[in-house]
N, C-alpha and C positions, 0 to 999 in steps of 0.2 A: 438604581445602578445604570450607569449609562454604558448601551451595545458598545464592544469593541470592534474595531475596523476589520478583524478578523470573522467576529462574528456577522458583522453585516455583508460584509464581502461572500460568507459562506450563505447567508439566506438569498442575496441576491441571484446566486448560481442556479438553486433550488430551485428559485420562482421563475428563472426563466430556463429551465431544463428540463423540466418536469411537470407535466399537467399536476400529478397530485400536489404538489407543491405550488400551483400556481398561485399566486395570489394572499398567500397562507402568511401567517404573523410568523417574525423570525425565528430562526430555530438559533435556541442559549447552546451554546457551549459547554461544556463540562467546566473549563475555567482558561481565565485568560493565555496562559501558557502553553495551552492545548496547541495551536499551531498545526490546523490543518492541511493535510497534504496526501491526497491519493483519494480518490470517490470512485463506489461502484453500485450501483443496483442490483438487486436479486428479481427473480419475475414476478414479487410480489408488490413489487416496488420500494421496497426497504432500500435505504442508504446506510452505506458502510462508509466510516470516515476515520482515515488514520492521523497519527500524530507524529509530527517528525521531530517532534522534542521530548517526547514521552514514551514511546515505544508502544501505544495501546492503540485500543480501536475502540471506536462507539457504533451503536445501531441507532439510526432515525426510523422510524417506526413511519410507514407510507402516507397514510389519513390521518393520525391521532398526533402524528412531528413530536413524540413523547422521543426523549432521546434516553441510550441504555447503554451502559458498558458493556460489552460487546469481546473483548478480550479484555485483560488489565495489563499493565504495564510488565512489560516483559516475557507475556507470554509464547511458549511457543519459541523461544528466543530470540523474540525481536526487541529490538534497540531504538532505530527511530524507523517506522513506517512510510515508506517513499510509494510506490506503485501499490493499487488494489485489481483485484480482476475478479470479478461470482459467474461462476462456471456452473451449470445446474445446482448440485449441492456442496459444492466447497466455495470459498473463498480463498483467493492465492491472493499471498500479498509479497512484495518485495522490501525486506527487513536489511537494511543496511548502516553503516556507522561513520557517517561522516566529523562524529566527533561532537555533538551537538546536545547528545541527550544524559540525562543521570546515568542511563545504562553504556555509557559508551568503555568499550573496553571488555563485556561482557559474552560478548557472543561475535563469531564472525559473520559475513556476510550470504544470508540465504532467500532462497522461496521457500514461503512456508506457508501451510495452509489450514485451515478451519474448516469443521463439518458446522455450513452455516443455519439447520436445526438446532443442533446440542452448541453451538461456541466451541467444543473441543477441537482440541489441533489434531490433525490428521495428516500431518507427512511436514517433514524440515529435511529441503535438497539444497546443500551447502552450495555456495557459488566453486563450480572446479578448478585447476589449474592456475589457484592464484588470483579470481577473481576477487575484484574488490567493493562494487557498486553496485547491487540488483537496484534497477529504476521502473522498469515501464514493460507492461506483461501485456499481451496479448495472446489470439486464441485461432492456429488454424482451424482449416476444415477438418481437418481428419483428428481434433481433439486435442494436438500436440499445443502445449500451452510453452509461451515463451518471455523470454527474460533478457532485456538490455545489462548492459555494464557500462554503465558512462564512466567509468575508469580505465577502457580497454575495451577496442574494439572488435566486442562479444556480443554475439547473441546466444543465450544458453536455450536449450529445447528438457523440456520433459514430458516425455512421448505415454499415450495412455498407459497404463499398465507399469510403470517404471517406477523404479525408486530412488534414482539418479540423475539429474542435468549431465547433460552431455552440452558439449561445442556445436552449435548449430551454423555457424558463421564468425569466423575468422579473418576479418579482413583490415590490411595495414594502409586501406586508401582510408578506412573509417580511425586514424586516431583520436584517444582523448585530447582536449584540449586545455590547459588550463586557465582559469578564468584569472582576471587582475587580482593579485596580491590569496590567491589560493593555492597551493601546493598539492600536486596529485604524485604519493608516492608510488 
């Protein structure tokens, strides 16, 4: 069977991202429709890798690149997988529906996350106030883990200890924009 451009594209990053991955024979996909989209490492060097068509996660296992289900589809109630972020032991992921996956229509738009020991889910913080898009997370100093809306210009915070997103940034100089021939309701 010959690698998809997806597949290659995905070992290509690998090999040049990652000493443990350097050099290393490609890593298979789960399958072609997989459509990767969102990468994050734990400190053990594991890769977590989402699907924006599938709503699931895989695990690349650091040295041995044996690839694992990791969530299954829908878990947690994600949809399709855009932003990953591993935070000592969780992984936060940005679960949104741009209309693209089997699950679309299924779940609205959240951070959610996994205890990245057990795979168990371990907290779904809805996007507030009508958000529509969780994209891209990152991690202050002081823990407060954060979330893009590229449908609205948000940034959402969930502060240590919380079980809620709050509005972290509100600003109407950052509009969405939309792309040729795409509608942002």
């Amino acid at each position: 069977m010959k690698p998809s451009l997806p597949t290659i594209w995905l070992a290509g990053v690998f090999a040049a991202a990652l000493p443990a991955f350097a050099g290393a024979e490609p890593v298979i996909l789960p399958d072609v429709k997989f459509a990767p989209e969102g990468i994050s490492r734990d400190a053990d060097g594991n890769l977590y890798v989402g699907s924006l068509t599938q709503g699931r996660l895989i695990e690349i296992a650091a040295y041995t690149h044996e690839v694992t289900d990791f969530a299954v589809a829908g878990a947690n109630g994600m949809v399709t997988v855009v932003g990953l972020h591993v935070e000592k032991d969780r992984l936060f992921v940005c679960s949104s529906d741009p209309g693209i996956s089997a699950l679309t229509g299924t779940s609205a738009p959240a951070l959610v996350a996994f205890d990245v020991a057990t795979a168990m889910p371990s907290g779904r913080y809805p996007l507030p106030e009508g958000g529509a898009f969780c994209n891209d997370i990152a991690l202050l100093p002081d823990g407060t883990i954060l979330a893009t809306d590229s449908f609205a210009p948000r940034i959402y915070a969930l502060k240590p200890g919380a079980d809620h997103l709050e509005i972290w940034l509100d600003d109407d100089r950052f509009p969405a924009r939309a792309l040729p021939n795409v509608e942002i309701a």
